[in-house]
Structure formats: C-alpha cells, structure tokens
N, C-alpha and C positions, 0 to 999 in steps of 0.2 A: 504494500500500500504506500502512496507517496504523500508524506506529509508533510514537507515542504522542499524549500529548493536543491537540497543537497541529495533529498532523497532522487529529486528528479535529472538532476545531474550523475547520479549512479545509474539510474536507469539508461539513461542516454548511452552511457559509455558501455556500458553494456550490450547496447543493443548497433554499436559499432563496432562492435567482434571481444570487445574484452582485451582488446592488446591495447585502445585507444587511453591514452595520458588523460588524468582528468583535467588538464588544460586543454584539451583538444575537445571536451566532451562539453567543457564550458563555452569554447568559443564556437561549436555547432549551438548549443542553445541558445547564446546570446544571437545569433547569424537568424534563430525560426525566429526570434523574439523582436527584432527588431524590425525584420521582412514584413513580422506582421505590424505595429506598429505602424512602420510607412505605410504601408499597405490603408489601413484605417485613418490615419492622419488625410489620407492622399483622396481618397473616395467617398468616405464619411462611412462607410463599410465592409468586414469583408466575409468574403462567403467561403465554408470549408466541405468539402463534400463528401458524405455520412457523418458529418460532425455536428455544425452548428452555424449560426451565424453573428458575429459580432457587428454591434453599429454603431455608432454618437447620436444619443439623446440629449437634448437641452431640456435642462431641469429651469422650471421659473422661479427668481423668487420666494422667498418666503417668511415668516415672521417666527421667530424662535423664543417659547417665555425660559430664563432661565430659572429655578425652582428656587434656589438658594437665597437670590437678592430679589426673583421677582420682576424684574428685568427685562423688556423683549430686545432682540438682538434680529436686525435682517442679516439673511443669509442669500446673498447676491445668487443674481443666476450660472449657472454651471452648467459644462458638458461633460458627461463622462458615457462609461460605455456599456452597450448591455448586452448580452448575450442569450440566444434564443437556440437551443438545441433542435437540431432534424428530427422528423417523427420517423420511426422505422420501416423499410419497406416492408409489407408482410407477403 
C-alpha cells in the first residue's frame, strides 16, 4: 500500500527493473509529475485513460466566522484542482 511519497518512489523503482538508483526513480517521478502539471496549467485539464480526469475549478469567494474571537475573515477566490475518476467499462 503506498502511503506517501517515498513509498511511491519504491514502487517506481521497482517497477523499473529493480536495478534502477532511487535517484533515477525520483527523477522518473518528478519527469510524470511535472508533465502532468504542465499539462493542466496548459489546458485547464487533463484526461488519463482508465484512470481519471483532473481539471481547474474556481472556487468563489467566501466569508469564514473564526470561532475563537468570533471574527469573519474572506477567503478570496481560488483555483485548485479536482479530480473525477473513469466509471469502468463492464
């Protein structure tokens, strides 16, 4: 099971024969990581196929009460990214 990066950085190298250096296995990760990245920066989405699809949403907006002092705080609008899994073929 991979529970964070380093697990998935073993798996990687792994799954490059097992003779590959874990610098080699980081800089294939960082290489998908960042392809996707552009990728999404460059089109506003991208699409994987039998995976999933990742896109940029703008979030509007919003008013935040803080509970402590009581406080409302806006919290500007934002883009971040959301990801929408493939339904399986049957």
């Amino acid at each position: 099971m991979i529970r964070n990066r380093q697990d998935l950085l073993e798996l990687v190298r792994l799954r490059l024969g097992g003779t590959a250096t874990p610098r080699a296995a980081q800089l294939a990760l960082e290489a998908v990581l960042q392809a996707m990245r552009d990728g999404i920066i460059e089109t506003g989405e991208l699409r994987l196929a039998h995976f999933g699809t990742f896109k940029t949403q703008t979030r509007a907006p919003r008013k935040l009460l803080l509970p402590r002092s009581g406080k409302t705080h806006l919290l500007p609008e934002r883009t971040v990214i959301t990801f929408r899994q493939n339904r399986p073929a049957h």
